[in-house]
VOFI-634672 format. One record per residue (C-alpha): residue number from 1; chain; y, z, x. Coordinates in Angstrom, 2 decimals, always signed. Example, Ala and Ser with C-alpha at 12.3 -4.5 7.8 and 13.67 -1.06 7.14 Angstrom:
% residues 2
[1,"A",[-4.50,+7.80,+12.30]]
[2,"A",[-1.06,+7.14,+13.67]]
% end
This chain:
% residues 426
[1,"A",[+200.55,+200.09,+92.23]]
[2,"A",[+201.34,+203.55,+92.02]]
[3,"A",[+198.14,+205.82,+91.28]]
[4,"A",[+198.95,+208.53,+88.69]]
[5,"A",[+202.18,+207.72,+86.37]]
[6,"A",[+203.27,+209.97,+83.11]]
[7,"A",[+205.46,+208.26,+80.87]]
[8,"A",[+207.40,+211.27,+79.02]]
[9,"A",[+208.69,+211.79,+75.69]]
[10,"A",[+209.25,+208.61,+74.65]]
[11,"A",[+208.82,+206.96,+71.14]]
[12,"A",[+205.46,+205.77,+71.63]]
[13,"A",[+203.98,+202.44,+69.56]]
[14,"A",[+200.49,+201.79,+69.44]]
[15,"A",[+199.26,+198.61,+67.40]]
[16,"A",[+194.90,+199.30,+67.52]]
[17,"A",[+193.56,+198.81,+64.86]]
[18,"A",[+197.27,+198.35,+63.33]]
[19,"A",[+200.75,+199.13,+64.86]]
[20,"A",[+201.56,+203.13,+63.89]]
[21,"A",[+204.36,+204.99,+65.38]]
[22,"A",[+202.86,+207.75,+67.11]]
[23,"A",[+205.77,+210.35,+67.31]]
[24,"A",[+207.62,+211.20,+70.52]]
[25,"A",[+204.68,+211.54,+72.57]]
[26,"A",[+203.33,+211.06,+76.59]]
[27,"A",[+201.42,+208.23,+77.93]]
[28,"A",[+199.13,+208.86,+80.95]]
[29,"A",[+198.00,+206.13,+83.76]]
[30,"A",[+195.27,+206.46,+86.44]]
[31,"A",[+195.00,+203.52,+88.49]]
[32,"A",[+196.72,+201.23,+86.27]]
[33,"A",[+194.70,+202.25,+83.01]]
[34,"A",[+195.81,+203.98,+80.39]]
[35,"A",[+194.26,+207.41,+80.47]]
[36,"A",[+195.59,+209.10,+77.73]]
[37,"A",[+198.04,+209.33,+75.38]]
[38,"A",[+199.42,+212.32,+72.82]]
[39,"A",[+202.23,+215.06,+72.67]]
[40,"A",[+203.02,+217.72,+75.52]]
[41,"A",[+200.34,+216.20,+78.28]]
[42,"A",[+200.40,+218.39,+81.54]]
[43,"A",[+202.30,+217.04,+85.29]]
[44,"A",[+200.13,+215.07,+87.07]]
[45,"A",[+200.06,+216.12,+90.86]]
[46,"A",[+201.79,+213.72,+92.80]]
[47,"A",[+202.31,+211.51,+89.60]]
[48,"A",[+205.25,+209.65,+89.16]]
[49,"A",[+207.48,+210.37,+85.82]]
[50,"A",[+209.64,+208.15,+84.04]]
[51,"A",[+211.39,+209.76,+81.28]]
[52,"A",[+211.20,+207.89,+78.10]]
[53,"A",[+213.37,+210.27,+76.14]]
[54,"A",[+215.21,+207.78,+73.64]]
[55,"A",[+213.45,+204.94,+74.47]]
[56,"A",[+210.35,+203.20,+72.40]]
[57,"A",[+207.41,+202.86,+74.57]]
[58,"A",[+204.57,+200.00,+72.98]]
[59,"A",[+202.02,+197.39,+74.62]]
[60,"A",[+203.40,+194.64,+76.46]]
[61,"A",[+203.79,+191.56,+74.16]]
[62,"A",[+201.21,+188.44,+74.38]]
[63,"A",[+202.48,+184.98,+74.53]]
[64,"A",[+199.19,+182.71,+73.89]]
[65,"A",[+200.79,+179.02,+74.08]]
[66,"A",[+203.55,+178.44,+76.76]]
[67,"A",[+204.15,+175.14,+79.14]]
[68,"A",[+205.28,+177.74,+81.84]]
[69,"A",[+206.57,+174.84,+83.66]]
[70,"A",[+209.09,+173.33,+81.57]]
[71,"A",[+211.80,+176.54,+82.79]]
[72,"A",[+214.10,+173.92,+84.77]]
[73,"A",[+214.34,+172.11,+81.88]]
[74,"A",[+215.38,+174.42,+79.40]]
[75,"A",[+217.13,+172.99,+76.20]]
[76,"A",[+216.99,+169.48,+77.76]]
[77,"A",[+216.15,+168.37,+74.37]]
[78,"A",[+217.07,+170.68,+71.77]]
[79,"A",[+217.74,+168.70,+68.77]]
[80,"A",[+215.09,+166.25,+68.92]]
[81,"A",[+211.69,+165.78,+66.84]]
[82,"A",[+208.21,+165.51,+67.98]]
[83,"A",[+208.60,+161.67,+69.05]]
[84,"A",[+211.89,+162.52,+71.29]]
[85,"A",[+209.91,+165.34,+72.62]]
[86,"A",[+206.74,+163.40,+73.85]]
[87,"A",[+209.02,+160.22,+75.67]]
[88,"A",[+211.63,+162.59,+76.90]]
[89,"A",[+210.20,+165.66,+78.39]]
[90,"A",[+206.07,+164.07,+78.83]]
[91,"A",[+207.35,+160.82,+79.27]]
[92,"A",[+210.10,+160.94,+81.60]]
[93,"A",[+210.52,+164.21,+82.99]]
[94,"A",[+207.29,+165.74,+83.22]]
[95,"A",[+205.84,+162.72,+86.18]]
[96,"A",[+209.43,+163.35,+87.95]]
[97,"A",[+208.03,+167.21,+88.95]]
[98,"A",[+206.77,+167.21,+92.10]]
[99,"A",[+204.70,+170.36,+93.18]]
[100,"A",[+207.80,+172.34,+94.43]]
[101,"A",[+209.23,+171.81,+90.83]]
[102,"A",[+206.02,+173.25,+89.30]]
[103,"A",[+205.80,+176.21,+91.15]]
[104,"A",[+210.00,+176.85,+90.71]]
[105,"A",[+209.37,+176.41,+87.18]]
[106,"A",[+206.08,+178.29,+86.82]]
[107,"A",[+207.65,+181.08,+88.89]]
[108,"A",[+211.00,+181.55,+86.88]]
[109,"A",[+209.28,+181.51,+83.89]]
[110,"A",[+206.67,+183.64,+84.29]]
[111,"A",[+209.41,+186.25,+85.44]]
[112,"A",[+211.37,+185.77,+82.25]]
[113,"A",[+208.53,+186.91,+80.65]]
[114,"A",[+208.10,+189.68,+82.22]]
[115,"A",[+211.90,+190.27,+82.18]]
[116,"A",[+211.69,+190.32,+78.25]]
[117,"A",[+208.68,+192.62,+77.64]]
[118,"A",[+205.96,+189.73,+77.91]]
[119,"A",[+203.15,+191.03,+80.37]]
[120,"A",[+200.40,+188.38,+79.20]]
[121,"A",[+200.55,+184.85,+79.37]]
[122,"A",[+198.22,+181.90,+78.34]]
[123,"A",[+199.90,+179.23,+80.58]]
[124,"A",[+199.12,+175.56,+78.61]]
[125,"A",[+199.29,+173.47,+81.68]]
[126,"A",[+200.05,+169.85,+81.26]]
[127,"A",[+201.41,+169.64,+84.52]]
[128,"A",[+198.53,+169.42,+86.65]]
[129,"A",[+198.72,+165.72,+88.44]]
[130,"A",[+197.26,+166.28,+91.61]]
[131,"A",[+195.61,+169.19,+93.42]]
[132,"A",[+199.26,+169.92,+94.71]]
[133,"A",[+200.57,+170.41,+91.76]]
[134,"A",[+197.53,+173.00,+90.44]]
[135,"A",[+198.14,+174.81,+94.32]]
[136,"A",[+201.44,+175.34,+93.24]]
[137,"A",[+201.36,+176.51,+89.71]]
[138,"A",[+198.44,+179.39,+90.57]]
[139,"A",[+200.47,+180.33,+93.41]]
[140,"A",[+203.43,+180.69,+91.28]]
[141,"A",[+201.52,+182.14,+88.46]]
[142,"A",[+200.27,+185.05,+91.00]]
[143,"A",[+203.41,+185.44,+92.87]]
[144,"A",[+205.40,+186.55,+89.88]]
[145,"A",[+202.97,+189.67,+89.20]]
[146,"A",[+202.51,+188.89,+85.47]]
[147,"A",[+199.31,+188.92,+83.84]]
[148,"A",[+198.24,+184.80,+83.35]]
[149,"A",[+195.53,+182.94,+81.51]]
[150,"A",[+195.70,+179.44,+83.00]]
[151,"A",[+194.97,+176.54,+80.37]]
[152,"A",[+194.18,+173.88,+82.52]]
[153,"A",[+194.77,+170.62,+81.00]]
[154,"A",[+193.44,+167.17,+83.61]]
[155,"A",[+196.15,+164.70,+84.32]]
[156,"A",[+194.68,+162.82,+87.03]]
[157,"A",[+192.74,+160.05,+87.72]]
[158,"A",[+190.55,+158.95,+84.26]]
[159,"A",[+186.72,+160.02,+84.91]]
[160,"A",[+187.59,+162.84,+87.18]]
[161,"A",[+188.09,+165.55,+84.66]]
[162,"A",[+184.68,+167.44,+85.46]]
[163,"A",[+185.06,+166.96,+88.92]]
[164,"A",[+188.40,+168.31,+89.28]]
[165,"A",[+187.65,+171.15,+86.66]]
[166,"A",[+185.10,+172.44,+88.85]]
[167,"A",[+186.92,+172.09,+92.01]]
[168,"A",[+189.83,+173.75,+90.48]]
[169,"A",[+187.55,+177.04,+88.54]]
[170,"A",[+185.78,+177.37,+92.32]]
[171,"A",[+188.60,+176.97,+94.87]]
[172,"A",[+190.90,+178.90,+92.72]]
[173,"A",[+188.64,+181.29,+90.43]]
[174,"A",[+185.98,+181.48,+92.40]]
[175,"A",[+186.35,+185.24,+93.38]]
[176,"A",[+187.89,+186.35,+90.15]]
[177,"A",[+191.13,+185.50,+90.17]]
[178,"A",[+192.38,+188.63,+89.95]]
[179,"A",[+195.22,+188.97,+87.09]]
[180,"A",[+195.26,+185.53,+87.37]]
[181,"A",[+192.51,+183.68,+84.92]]
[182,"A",[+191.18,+180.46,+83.83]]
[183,"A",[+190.68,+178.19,+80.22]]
[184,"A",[+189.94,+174.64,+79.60]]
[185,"A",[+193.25,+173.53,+77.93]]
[186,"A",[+191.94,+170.48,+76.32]]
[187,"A",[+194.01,+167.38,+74.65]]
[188,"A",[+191.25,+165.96,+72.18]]
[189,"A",[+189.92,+165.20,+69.91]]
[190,"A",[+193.60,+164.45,+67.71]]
[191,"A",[+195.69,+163.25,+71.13]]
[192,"A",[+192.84,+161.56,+73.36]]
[193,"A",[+189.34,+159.08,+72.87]]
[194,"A",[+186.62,+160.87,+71.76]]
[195,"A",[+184.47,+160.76,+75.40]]
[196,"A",[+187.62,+162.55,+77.14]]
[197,"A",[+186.89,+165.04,+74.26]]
[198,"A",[+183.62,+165.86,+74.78]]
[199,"A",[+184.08,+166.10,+78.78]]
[200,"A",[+186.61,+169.06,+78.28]]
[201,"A",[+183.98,+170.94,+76.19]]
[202,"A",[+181.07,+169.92,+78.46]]
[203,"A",[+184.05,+171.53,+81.24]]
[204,"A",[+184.42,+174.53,+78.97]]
[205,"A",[+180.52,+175.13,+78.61]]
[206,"A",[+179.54,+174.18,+82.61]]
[207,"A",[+181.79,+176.93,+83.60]]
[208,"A",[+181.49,+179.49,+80.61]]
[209,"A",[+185.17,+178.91,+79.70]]
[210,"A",[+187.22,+179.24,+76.20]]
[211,"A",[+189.27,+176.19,+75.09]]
[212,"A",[+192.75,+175.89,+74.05]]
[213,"A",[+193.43,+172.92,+71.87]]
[214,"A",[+196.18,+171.23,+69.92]]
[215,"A",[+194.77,+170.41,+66.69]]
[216,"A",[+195.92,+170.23,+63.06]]
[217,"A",[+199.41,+169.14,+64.03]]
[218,"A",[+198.94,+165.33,+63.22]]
[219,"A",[+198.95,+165.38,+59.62]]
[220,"A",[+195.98,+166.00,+56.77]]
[221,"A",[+193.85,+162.99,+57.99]]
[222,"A",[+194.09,+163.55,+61.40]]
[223,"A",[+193.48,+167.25,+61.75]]
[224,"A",[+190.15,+166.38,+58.80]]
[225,"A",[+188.77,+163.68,+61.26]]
[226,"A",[+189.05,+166.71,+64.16]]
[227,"A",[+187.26,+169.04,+62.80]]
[228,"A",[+184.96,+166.56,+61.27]]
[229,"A",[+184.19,+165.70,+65.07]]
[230,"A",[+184.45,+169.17,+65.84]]
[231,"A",[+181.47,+169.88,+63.37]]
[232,"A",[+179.57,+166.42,+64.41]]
[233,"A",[+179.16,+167.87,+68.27]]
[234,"A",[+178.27,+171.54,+68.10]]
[235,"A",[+182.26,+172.27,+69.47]]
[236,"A",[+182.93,+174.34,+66.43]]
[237,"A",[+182.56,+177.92,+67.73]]
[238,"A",[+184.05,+180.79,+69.45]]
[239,"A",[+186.35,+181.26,+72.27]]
[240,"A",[+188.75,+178.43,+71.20]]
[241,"A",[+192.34,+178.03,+69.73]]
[242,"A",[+193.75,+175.81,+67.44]]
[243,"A",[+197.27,+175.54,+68.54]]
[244,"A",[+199.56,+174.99,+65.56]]
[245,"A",[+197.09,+173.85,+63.24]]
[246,"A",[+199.75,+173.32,+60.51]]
[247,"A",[+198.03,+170.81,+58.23]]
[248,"A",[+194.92,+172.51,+57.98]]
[249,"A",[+194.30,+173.71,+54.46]]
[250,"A",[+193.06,+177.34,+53.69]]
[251,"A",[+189.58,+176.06,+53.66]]
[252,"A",[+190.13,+174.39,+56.72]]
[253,"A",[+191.63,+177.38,+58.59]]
[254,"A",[+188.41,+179.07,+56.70]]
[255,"A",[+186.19,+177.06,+58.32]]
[256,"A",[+187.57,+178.11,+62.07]]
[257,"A",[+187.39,+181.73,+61.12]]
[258,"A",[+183.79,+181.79,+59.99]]
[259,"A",[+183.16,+179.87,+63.49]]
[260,"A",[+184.83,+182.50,+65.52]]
[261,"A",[+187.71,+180.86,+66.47]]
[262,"A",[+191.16,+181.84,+66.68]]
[263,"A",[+194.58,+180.07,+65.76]]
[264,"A",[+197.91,+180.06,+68.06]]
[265,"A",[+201.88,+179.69,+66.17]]
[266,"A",[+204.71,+178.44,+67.56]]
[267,"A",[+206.80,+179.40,+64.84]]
[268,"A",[+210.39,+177.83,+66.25]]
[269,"A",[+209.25,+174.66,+67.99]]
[270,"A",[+207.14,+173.71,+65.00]]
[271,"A",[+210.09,+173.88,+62.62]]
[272,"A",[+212.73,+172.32,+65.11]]
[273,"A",[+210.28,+169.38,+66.07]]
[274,"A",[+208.94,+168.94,+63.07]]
[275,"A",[+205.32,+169.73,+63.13]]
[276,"A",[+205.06,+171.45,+59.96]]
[277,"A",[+205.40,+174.92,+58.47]]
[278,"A",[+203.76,+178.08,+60.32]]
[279,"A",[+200.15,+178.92,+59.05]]
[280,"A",[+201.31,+182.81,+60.22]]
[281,"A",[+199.83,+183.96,+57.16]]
[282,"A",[+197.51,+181.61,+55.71]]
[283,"A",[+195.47,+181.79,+59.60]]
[284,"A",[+195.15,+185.59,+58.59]]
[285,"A",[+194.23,+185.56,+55.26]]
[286,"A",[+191.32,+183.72,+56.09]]
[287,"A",[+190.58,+185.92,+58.97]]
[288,"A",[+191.53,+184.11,+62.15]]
[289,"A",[+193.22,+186.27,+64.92]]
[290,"A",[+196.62,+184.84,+64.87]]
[291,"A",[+198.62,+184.64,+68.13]]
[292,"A",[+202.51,+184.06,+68.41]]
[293,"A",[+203.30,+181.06,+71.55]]
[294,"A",[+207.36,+180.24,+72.70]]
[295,"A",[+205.48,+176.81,+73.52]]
[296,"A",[+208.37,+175.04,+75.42]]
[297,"A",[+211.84,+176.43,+76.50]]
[298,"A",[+212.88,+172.87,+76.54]]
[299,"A",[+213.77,+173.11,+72.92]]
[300,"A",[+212.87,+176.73,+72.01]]
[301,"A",[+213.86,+180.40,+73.03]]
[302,"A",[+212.01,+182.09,+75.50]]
[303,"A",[+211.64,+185.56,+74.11]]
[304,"A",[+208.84,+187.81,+71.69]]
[305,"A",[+212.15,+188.97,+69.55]]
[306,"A",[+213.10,+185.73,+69.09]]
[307,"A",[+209.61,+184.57,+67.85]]
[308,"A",[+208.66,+187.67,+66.06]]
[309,"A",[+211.74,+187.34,+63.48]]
[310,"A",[+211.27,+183.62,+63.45]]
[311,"A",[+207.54,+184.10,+61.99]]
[312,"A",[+208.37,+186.95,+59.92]]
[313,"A",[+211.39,+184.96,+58.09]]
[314,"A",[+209.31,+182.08,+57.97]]
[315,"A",[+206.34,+183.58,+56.42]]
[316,"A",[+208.50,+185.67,+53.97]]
[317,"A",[+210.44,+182.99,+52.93]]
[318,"A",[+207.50,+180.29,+52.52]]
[319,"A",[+208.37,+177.98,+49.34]]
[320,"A",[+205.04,+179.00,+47.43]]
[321,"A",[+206.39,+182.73,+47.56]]
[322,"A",[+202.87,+184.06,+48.92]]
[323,"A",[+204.22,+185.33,+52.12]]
[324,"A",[+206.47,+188.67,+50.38]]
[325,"A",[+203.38,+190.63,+51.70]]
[326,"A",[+203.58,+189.94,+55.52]]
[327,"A",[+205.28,+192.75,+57.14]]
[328,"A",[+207.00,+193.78,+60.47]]
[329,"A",[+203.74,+195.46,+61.47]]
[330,"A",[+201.95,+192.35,+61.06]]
[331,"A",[+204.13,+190.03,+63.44]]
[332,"A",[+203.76,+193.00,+66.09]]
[333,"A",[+200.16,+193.04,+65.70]]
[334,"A",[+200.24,+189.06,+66.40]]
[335,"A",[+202.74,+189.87,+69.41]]
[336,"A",[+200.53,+192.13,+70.86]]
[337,"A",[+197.17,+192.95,+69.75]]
[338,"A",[+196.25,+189.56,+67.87]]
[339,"A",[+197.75,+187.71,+70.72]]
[340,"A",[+195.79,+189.34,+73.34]]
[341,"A",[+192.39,+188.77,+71.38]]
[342,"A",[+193.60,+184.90,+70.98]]
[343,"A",[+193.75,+184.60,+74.69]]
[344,"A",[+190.39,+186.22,+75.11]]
[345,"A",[+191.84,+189.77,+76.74]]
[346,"A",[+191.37,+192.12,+73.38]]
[347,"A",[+189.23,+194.32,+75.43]]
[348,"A",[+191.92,+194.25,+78.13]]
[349,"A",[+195.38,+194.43,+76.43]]
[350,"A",[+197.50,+194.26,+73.61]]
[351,"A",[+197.23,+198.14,+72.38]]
[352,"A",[+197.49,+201.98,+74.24]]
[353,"A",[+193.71,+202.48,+73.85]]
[354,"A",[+192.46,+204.69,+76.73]]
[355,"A",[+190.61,+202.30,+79.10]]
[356,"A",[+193.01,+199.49,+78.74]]
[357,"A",[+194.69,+197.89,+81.43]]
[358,"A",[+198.38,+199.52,+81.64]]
[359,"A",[+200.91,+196.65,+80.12]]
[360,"A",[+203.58,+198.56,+78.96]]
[361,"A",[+207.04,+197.77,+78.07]]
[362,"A",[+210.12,+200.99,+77.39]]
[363,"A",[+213.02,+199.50,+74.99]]
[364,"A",[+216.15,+201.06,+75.24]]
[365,"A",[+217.65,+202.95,+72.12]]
[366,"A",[+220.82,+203.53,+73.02]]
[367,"A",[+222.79,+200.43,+72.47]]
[368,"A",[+224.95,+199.33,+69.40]]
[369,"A",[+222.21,+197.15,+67.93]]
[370,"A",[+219.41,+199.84,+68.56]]
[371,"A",[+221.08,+203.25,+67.15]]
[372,"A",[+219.94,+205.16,+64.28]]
[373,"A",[+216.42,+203.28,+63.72]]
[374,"A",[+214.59,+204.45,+61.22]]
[375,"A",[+211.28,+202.58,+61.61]]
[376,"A",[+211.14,+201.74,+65.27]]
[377,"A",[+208.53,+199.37,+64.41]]
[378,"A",[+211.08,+197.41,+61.93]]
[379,"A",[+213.96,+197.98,+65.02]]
[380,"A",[+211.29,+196.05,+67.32]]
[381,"A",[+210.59,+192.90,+65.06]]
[382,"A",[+214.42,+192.95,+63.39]]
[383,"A",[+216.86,+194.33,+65.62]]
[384,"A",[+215.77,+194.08,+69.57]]
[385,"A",[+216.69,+191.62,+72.02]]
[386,"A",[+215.63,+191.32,+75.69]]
[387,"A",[+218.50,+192.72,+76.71]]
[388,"A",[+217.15,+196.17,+75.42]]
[389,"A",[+214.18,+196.10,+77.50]]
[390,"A",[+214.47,+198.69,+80.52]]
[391,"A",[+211.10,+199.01,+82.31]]
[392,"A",[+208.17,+196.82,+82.14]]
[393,"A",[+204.45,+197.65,+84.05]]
[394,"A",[+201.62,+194.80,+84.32]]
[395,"A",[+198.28,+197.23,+85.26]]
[396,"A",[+200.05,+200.09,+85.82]]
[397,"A",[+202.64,+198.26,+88.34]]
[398,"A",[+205.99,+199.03,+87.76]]
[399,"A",[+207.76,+195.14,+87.71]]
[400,"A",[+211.16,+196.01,+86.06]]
[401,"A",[+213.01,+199.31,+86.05]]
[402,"A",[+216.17,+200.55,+84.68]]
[403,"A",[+217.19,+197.06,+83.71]]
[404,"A",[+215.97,+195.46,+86.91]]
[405,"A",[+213.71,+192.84,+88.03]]
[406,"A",[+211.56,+194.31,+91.20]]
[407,"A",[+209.64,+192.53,+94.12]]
[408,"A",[+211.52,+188.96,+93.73]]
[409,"A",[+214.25,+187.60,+95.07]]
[410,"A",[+215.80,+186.49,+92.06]]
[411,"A",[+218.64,+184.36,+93.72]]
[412,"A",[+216.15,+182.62,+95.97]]
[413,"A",[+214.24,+181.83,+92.46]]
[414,"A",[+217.22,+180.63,+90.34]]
[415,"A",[+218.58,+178.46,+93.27]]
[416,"A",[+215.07,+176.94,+93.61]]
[417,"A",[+214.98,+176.41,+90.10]]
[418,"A",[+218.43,+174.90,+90.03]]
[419,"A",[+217.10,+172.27,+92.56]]
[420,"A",[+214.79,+171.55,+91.07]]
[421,"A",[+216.01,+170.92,+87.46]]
[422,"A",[+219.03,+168.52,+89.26]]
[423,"A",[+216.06,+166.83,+91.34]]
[424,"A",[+213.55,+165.86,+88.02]]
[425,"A",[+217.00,+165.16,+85.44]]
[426,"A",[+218.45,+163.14,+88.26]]
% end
C-alpha cells in the first residue's frame, strides 16, 4: 500500500448522505484512508499522483449478495427459472466442485469485481462442504485483494452447524480477518426445518455475527409464515438481510425496517428466474437500507452498470406507476452507500467521507459512450460499462491501473478457471 496518494483534478462523486457531484476537485489518502477531499489541495511529499483530469472519481461500488463461486459456471443456465436453477447448478453442479474449483472460482470472481469498479463484496457461500472447501474459498477471497464479507452458509454433516461455525469464525477470523470478514449466511426459516433455523441464529448470536437470509422469495404464504417465525423467536432485529424479499407487502417490508433490518435486490436474476418483481423502491419507502446483489453469474451479468440500469428501469417502469420518482442518484446510493450499510461496513465504505477506508474507483471519460456527459452521475447509472473503468484502489491499494489488473497472474487464473469449469460440467 502506498502511504500518501493525491488523486488530482478529477470529477469527483461523493454519495454521503446522497450522491452530489462535487466539481473537479482532489482526493487525499494517508495510509489507505481518505484524508481529505476539495479543490486545489497542496503536493504531498513523497505522495504518489494520479491525474484524474477527465476522468470521474466516486466510491467503489458494493455488491451485498453474490455466490462468488459460481464464476466457472457462468451462463450455464441462462434461460431457465427458479426450479432449473436449484437441480441444475445446486443439484448437479454445485457437489461436482471440489476445493480447487472453489477457490478458481472464488478467485476469478472476486477479481472481476474488482476489475469492474466493485471493491466490496458480501460473498453468499453455499459452497462450503467440507473444511477444504471453506480453506479454499478464504484463501481465494484474500488472495484477490478485494474487500470480502463472507456469508457462510453449513453444508455438511446435519447437527454440525454450530460446531463447524465456530471452528470456521476461530481458525479463520480469529485474529480479525483482516479485509477479509465473516456473517452467518443462513437458509431458514422459508428453505430449511425450523431447528436448522434457529441453530444459524443461535450461530449468529454465539459469535456476535449479522445474518444474511433468503426470505420473501417463496410466495405471500411462505414469506408470512417467515416472519411470523421470525417474530415467534426474538430473530426479528438488526444486523440481518432479507435477500430478495419480493412477496413481502409494504407492511411487511415495514415491519423489517422498524426492526433494523436491511433488504438485498437482485434485480436481473429475480426477473430472469422468476422470483418476482424488485422491491427497489418499496424496501426504501419504508425505510430499509436497500442493497443491489449480481447473485449468480450462472444466469446473470457480473457488473454494478449492469445492475444499476436493471433496477432503475425496473423500478421506473413498475406496472402500478409509483416508481417515476426513483432516480439515478438513488440506484448509486444503493450501489454504494446503501450497499455498504447492508453488508454492515457503512462506517467503513461506500462514500469519500474523511476517515473512510480508501475504495475508490476512476471511470474513464474519454470514450464514444462517455463524451459530453452532462450529469456524470446519470453517465454512471445510464451510460458506463466496465470497460470504462481505469484504476481501482481497495484501502488505499492501487489493484488496477490504466486499464490493468495488478498483482495476479491473470492467465494462471483463467486457465485454472477453465479447468475447472470442464472438470465440474464434465
Amino acid at each position: 500500500m502506498i502511504k500518501a496518494l493525491l488523486i488530482k483534478n478529477g470529477t469527483v462523486i461523493d454519495t454521503e448522505p446522497e450522491p452530489v457531484v462535487l466539481g473537479q476537485v482532489d482526493v487525499r489518502v494517508e495510509d489507505g484512508v481518505l484524508a481529505e477531499v476539495g479543490p486545489g489541495l497542496p503536493d504531498v511529499p513523497g505522495a504518489e499522483v494520479i491525474d484524474a483530469t477527465g476522468r470521474i472519481v466516486l466510491p467503489g461500488f458494493v455488491d451485498t449478495h453474490r455466490h462468488t463461486w459460481q464464476a466457472g459456471i457462468r451462463a450455464v443456465a441462462p434461460d431457465v427459472a427458479f426450479d432449473g436453477y436449484l437441480s441444475r447448478v445446486l443439484g448437479e453442479l454445485a457437489p461436482a466442485h471440489r476445493p480447487a474449483d472453489v477457490h478458481a472460482g472464488n478467485l476469478a470472481g472476486a477479481l472481476e469485481c474488482l476489475d469492474t469498479g466493485i471493491t466490496t463484496l458480501l460473498d453468499w457461500s453455499h459452497i462450503q462442504l467440507s473444511p477444504a472447501h471453506t480453506e479454499a474459498t478464504v484463501r481465494a477471497l484474500r488472495e484477490s485483494g478485494i474487500r470480502a464479507v463472507l456469508g457462510w452458509c453449513h453444508g455438511g454433516e446435519p447437527g454440525g452447524l454450530v460446531r463447524e461455525g465456530l471452528r470456521v469464525h476461530e481458525e479463520h477470523f480469529g485474529a480479525g480477518g483482516g479485509l477479509v470478514t465473516m456473517v452467518v449466511a443462513a437458509l431458514g426459516p422459508e428453505i430449511v426445518a425450523e431447528e436448522h433455523a434457529l441453530a444459524e441464529w443461535r450461530l449468529a448470536r454465539e459469535l456476535d455475527l449479522p445474518v444474511t437470509v433468503h426470505m420473501g422469495v417463496g410466495g405471500p404464504d411462505s414469506a408470512a409464515r417467515g416472519l411470523a417465525f421470525m417474530e415467534a423467536n426474538g430473530l426479528l432485529g438488526p444486523r440481518t438481510t432479507y435477500v430478495h424479499a419480493n412477496s413481502y407487502t409494504d407492511d411487511d417490508l415495514k415491519r423489517v425496517a422498524a426492526s433494523g433490518g436491511n433488504v438485498s435486490v437482485s434485480p436481473v436474476d429475480e426477473m430472469t428466474l422468476g422470483l418476482g418483481y424488485p422491491v427497489s423502491g418499496r424496501a426504501r419507502a419504508a425505510g430499509a437500507p436497500t442493497g443491489l446483489g449480481i447473485d449468480t453469474v450462472s444466469c446473470a451479468p457480473g457488473d454494478m452498470f449492469s445492475l444499476m440500469r436493471a433496477a432503475y428501469l425496473l423500478e421506473r417502469g413498475r406496472p402500478d406507476g409509483g416508481g417515476m420518482g426513483f432516480t439515478t442518484r438513488d440506484v448509486l446510493r444503493m450501489a454504494t452507500l446503501e450497499g455498504a450499510e447492508v453488508v454492515g461496513l457503512g462506517d467503513v465504505v461506500g462514500s469519500l467521507r474523511p476517515g473512510k477506508q480508501a475504495d475508490l474507483q476512476l471511470l474513464r471519460t474519454d470514450t464514444l459512450g462517455m463524451a459530453a456527459a452532462h450529469d456524470p452521475i446519470g453517465a454512471v447509472v445510464l451510460n458506463a460499462d466496465p470497460g470504462v473503468v481505469e484504476t481501482v484502489l481497495v484501502g488505499g491499494r492501487v489493484v488496477k491501473r490504466d486499464g490493468q489488473m495488478l498483482h495476479q497472474d491473470l492467465a494462471a487464473v483463467l486457465a485454472s478457471l477453465t479447468e475447472s469449469a470442464d472438470a465440474v460440467t464434465r
